[in-house]
DRENPAPA-759479 format. One record per residue (C-alpha): residue number from 1; x negated, y, z negated. Coordinates in steps of 0.5 Angstrom, whole numbers. Example, Ala and Ser with C-alpha at 12.3 -4.5 7.8 and 13.67 -1.06 7.14 Angstrom:
<tibas>
   pos       x       y       z
     1     -25      -9     -16
     2     -27      -2     -14
</tibas>
This chain:
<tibas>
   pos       x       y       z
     1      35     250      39
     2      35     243      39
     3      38     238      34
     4      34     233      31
     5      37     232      25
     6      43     232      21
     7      44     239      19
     8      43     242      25
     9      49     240      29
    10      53     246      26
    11      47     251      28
    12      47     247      35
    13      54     248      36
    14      54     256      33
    15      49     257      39
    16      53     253      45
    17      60     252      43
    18      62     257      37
    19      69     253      35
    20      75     257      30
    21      77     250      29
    22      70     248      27
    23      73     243      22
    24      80     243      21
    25      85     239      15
    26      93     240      12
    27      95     242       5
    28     102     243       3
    29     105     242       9
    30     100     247      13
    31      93     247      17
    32      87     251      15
    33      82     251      20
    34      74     253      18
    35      69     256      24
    36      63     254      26
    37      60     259      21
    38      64     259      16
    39      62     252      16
    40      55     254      16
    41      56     259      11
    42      59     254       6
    43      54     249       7
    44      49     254       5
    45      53     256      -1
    46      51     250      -3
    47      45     249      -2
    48      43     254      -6
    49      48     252     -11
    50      44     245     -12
    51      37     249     -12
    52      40     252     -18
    53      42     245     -22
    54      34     244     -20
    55      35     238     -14
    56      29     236     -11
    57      27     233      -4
    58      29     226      -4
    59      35     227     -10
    60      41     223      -9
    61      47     226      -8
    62      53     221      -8
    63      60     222      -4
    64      66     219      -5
    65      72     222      -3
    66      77     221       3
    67      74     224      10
    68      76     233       9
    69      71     239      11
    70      69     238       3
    71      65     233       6
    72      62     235      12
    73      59     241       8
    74      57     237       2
    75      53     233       7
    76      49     239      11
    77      49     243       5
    78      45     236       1
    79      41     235       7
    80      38     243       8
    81      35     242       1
    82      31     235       4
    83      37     231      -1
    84      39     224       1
    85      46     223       2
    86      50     216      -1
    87      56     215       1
    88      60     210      -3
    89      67     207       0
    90      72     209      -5
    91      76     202      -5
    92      70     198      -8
    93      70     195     -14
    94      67     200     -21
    95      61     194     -22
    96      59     196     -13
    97      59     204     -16
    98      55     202     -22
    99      50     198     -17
   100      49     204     -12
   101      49     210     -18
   102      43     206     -20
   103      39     202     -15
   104      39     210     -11
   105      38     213     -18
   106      44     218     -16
   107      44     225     -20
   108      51     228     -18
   109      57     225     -16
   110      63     229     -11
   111      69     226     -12
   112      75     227      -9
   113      81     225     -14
   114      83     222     -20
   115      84     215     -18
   116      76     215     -16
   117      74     219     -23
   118      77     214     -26
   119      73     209     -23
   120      66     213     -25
   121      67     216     -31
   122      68     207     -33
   123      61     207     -31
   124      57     214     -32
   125      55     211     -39
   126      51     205     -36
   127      47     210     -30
   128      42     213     -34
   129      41     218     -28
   130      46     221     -26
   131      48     229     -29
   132      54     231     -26
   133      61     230     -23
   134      64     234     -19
   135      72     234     -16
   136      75     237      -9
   137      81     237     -11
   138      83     241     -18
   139      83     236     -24
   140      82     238     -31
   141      76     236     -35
   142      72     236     -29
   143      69     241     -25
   144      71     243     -18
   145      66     244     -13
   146      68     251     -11
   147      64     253     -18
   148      57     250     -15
   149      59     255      -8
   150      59     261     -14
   151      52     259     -18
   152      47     260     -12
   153      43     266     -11
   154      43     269      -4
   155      36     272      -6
   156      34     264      -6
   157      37     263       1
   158      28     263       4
   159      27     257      -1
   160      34     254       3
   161      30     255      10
   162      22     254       7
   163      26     246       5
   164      30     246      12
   165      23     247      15
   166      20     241      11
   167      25     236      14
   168      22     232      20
   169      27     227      24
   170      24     221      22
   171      25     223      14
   172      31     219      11
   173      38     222      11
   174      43     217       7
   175      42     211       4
   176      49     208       7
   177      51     202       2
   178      53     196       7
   179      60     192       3
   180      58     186       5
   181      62     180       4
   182      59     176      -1
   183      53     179      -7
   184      51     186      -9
   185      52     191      -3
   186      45     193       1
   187      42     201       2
   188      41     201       9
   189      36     207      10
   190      37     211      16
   191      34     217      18
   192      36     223      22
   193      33     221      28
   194      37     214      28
   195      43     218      26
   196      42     224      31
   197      39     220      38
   198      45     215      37
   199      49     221      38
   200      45     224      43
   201      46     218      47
   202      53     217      46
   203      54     224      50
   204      55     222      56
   205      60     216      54
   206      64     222      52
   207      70     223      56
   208      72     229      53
   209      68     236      52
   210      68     243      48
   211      74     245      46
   212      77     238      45
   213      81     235      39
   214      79     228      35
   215      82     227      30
   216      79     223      24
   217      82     218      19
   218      76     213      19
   219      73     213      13
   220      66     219      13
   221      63     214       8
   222      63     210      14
   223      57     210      19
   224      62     209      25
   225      66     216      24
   226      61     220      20
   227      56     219      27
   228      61     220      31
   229      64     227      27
   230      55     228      29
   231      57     227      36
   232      64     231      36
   233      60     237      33
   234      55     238      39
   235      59     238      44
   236      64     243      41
   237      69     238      40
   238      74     241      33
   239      75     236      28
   240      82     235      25
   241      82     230      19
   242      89     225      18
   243      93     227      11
   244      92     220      10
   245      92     214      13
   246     100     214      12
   247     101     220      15
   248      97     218      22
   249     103     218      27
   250     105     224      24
   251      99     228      24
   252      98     225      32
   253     104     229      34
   254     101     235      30
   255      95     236      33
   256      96     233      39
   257      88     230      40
   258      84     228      46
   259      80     223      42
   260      80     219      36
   261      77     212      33
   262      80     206      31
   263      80     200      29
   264      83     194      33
   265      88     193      27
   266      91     199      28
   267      91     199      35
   268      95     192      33
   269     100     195      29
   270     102     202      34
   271     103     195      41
   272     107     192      35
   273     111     198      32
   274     112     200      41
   275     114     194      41
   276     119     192      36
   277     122     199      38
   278     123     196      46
   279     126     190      43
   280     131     195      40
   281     134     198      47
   282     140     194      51
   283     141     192      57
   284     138     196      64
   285     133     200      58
   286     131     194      55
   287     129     191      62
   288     126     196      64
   289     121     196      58
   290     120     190      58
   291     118     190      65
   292     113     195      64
   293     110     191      59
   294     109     185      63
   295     105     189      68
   296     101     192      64
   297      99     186      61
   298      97     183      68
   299      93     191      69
   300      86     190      72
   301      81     195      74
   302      80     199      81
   303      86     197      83
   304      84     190      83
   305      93     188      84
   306      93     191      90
   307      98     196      93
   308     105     193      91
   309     103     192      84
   310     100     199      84
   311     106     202      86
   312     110     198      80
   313     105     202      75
   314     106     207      78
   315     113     208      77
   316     112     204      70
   317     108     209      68
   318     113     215      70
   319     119     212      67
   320     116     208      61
   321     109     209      59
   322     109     216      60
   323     114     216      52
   324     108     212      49
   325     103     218      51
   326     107     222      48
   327     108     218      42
   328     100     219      41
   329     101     227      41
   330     100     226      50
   331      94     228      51
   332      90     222      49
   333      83     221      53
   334      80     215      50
   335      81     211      43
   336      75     208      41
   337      76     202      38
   338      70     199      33
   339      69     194      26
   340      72     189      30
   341      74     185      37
   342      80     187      40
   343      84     183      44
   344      84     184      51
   345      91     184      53
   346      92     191      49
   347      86     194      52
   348      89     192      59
   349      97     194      57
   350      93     201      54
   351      89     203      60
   352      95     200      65
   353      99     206      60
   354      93     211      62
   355      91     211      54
   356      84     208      55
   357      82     204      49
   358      74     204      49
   359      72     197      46
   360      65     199      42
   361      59     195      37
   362      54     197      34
   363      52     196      26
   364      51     200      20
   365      44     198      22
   366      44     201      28
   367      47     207      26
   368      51     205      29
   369      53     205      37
   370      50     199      41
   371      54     198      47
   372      61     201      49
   373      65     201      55
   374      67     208      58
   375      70     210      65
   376      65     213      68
   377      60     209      73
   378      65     203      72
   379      63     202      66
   380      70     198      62
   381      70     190      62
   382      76     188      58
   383      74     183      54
   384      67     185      53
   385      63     191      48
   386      61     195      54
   387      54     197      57
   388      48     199      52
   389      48     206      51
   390      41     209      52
   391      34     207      49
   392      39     202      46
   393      35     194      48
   394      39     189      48
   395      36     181      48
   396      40     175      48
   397      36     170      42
   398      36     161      44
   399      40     161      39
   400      45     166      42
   401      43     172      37
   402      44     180      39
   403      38     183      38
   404      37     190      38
   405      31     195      39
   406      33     202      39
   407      30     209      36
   408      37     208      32
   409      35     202      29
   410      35     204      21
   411      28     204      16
   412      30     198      13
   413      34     196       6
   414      33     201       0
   415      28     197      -5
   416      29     191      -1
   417      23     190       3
   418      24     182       3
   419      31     183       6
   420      29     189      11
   421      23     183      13
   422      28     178      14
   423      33     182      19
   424      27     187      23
   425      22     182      26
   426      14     184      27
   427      16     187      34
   428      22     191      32
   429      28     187      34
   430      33     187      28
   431      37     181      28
   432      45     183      29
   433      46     176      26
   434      53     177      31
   435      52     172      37
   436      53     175      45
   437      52     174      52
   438      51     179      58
   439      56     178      63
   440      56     182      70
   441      49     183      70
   442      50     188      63
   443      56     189      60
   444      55     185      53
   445      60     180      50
   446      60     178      43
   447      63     171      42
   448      62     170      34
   449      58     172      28
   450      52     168      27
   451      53     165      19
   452      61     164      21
   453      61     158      26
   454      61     153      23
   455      60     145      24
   456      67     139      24
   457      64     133      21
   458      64     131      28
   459      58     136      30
   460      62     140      34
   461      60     148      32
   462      67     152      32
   463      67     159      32
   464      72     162      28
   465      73     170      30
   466      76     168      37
   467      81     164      35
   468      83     169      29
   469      83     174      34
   470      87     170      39
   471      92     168      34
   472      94     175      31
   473      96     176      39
   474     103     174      35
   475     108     177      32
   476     109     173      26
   477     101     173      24
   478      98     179      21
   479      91     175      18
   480      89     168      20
   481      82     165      17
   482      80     159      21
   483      76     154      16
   484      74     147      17
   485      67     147      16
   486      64     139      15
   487      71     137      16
   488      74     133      22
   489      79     139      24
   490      79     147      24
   491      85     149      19
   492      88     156      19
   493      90     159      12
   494      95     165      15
   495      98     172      12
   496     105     173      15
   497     106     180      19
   498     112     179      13
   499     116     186      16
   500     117     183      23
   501     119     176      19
   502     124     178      15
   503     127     182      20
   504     126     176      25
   505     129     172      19
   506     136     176      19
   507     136     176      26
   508     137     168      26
   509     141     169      19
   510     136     165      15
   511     137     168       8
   512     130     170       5
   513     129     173      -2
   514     122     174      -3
   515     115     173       1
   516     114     166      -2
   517     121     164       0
   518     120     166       7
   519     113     162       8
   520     117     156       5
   521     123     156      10
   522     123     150      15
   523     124     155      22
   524     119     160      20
   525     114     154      18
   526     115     151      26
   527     116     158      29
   528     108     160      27
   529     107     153      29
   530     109     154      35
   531     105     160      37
   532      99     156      34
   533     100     151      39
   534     100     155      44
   535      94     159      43
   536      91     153      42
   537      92     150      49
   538      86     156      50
   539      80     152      47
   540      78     146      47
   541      81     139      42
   542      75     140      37
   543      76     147      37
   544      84     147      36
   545      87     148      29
   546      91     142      27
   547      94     144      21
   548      97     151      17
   549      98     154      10
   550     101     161       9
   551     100     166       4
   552     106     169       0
   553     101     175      -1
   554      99     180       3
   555      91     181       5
   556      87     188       2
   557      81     190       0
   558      84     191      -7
   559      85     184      -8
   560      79     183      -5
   561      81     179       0
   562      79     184       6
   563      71     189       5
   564      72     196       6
   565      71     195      13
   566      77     190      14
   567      72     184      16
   568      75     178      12
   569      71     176       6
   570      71     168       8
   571      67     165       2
   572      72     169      -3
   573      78     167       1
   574      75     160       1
   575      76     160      -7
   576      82     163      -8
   577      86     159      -4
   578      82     153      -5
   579      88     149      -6
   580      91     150      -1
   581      85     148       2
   582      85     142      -2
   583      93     141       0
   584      90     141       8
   585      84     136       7
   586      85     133       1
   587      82     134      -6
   588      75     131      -4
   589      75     138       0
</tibas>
């Protein structure tokens, strides 16, 4: 059999790559894993079960959980009776639930604890359709979904396949609520082909096969780990979900993984976290760590460096980078990075270390691999976003815009055919709305968002996303927001990396009481003003930052300063600290 749509893949895989760890997630201290067919024989279970509660083709069936099997076999059980998944990211605001719940006109909610019970249950009043909620874990009050498992009728289950039979690639599969920055979220509809030819197509950028382990801790509700969790089922990869984004370095060692997904922050943080613990070593052992990292750093492709510094990788990597594989369970093939830009110095001091870190991009629109780097065929730039995977047309605007024509392309936005008619243009080209470049004939390079660049007063365009990124190449800075448009100077509004400054405060025996004491000492005020300075020296004048203010409290998406995707919400962070903004350029500002 072929796969063409989503519920297909277990099916695939029973017939090529028969797994016993099909699925896979710890509880009380123990994995359990699931087979390719108990997977399948779950998810039919729950088809029958939503004949029963009398779902029809084109129903809406909302999941909101942390990633665990219960997903995946909701999401293949929901789209063999012909139902539509919407997912929705658990850390959004109780009005985003209420939006989705009636713009999709969703009739049963899976949850998966009590936090997330609580923010439905605060809008079910106001959704008119919805006639259920159902929990994974076992929470009073609220029916567990192992009930709906026990309320088919296996006599049913030629009604289940007559509904699988009627489903055509092209039909709409999940309607996946993009968080956006400013305003109410937008359903991005996508189809079973768009989902099913990006992962077919992503294939041979895989650099692992059947019998390998993923690890996935990134949210399912998002388009980037739920198409990959696709991707891993046909090529018989196990999947086995992180406790929860605190236990990750733990279950890493537990599992041991071949390939996991990432975003360029974590990635970040592991560099800092190894880092840090070098900074702790004495004498040779510290000298030898730092070496290391230093060449690492240097590391270019094919041997570029010549034979004495290979030499020194060599060794670098016996004595030093071996205990970083290690740390990452030692079996770690490739790491894809996405959401994000990373910085290319951890993709060079990763892949110097033999832990390829694979920059990607893609959209939810695009469902969602546009380009990724991949070692074969000499497919990694460091710096760029990688080649275009196959049936993926990329086109370069005049006015710098990516542009996008693909099988993976989505149907549109859901109830809104101004806003799908302002983004995929009469020929099929969706307008990314990032701003690129083709570098070396076919590798493409994203330099900026097209709405974030602004214009100084002096009529200069500053793109924002490469100084931040530059900028959090440093130890003290964990979130910077570069502003200024209409002004004479880019500014920067920053959030310490406030456990490495307090740590580098008693190191310099500064005494610190609080995170607002710590952002109003004279040395630290310097010290990040100091590595300002010196990743301005990299942009031109127009572009450098002039003046900083720092933030005493910690950016996230609970306090809205950060979406679901970790993206910054600049328009919200703007009001927010509109007087520190005010104490930059004035009250006029």
């Amino acid at each position: 059999m072929e796969a063409t749509r989503l519920f297909d893949c277990p099916y695939y895989q029973l017939e090529h790559f028969p797994q016993k760890d099909a699925l896979a997630s710890k509880a009380d201290g123990k994995w359990t894993c699931i087979s390719t067919q108990e997977y399948i024989d779950l998810a039919n279970k729950i088809s029958l079960g939503l004949l029963e509660l009398g779902i029809q083709p084109g129903d809406k069936i909302a999941i909101i959980s942390n990633n665990r099997p219960e997903w995946n076999i909701m999401d293949i059980g929901i789209g063999q009776v012909g139902g539509i998944v919407c997912p929705v990211y658990p850390t959004v605001s109780e009005n985003d639930y209420k939006f989705i719940f009636n713009d999709a006109e969703v009739r049963y909610v899976f949850v998966s604890d009590t936090e997330i019970l609580a923010k439905v249950n605060a809008v079910k009043k106001d959704v008119s359709s919805l006639k259920g909620i159902y929990s994974f874990n076992k929470i009073d009050g609220i029916t567990h979904w192992s009930s709906l498992l026990e309320l088919g009728n296996k006599a049913r289950i030629d009604e289940v396949k007559a509904r699988m039979n009627a489903v055509a690639e092209d039909d709409l599969a999940t309607i996946i609520y993009t968080s956006g920055t400013t305003g109410n979220p937008k359903g991005a509809m996508i189809s079973h082909k768009n989902m099913m030819s990006n992962a077919k197509n992503c294939v041979e950028r895989l650099p692992v096969g059947n019998d390998a382990k993923a690890l996935s801790f990134l949210p399912l509700c998002h388009v980037y780990e739920r198409m990959l969790t696709y991707l891993y089922q046909i090529t018989g990869v196990s999947i086995y979900y992180a406790e929860s984004m605190d236990t990750i370095g733990e279950n890493i060692r537990e599992v041991k993984p071949d390939i996991f997904a990432a975003v360029p922050r974590l990635i970040e943080k592991v560099y800092d976290r190894i880092i840090a613990k070098g900074s702790e070593q004495k004498g040779i052992k510290k000298a030898l760590f730092f070496w290391a990292v230093s060449l690492g750093l240097r590391f270019e492709l094919n041997g570029a460096n010549g034979w004495w510094y290979e030499l020194q990788l060599k060794i670098a990597n016996k004595l030093i980078f071996t205990k970083w594989r290690e740390a990452l369970g030692g079996n770690v093939k490739a790491i894809a990075s996405g959401s994000a830009p990373l910085q290319p110095r951890l993709a060079r001091v990763f892949m110097a270390a033999k832990i390829p870190v694979m920059e990607g991009y893609g959209l939810t629109e695009t469902a969602v691999v546009v380009s990724v780097n991949c070692e074969k065929n000499n497919g990694v730039m460091f710096g760029s976003v990688g080649r275009a995977i196959n049936s993926v047309q990329v086109k370069i605007a005049e006015d710098g815009e990516i542009l996008i024509k693909s099988p993976s392309v989505m149907l549109g936005y859901y109830k809104r055919p101004d806003l799908t008619a302002d983004v995929i243009d009469k020929e099929g080209w969706f307008h990314t709305g990032d701003i690129g470049e083709i570098v070396n004939t076919d590798f493409l390079k994203i330099t900026d968002r097209k709405k974030e660049i602004f214009k100084t007063s002096g009529g200069k365009y500053v793109a924002p996303q490469l100084l931040e990124n530059k900028f959090k190449e440093s130890k003290f800075i964990e979130q910077v927001m570069v502003i200024g448009e209409g002004k004479n100077f880019p500014a920067a509004l920053i959030q310490p990396a406030f456990v490495f400054l307090k740590e580098w405060c008693e190191r310099k025996g500064i005494a610190v009481s609080s995170n607002e004491d710590m952002i109003a000492k004279a040395e630290v005020i310097a010290r990040i003003q100091e590595d300002i300075e010196l990743y301005n020296q990299e942009f031109g004048k127009w572009e450098q930052v002039k003046k900083i203010e720092l933030i005493a409290s910690e950016w996230s998406i609970k306090s809205g300063e950060l979406t679901p995707t970790l993206k910054l919400k600049r328009k919200f962070i703007l009001e927010k600290y509109k007087v520190l903004v005010e104490k930059i350029y004035g009250k006029n500002s």
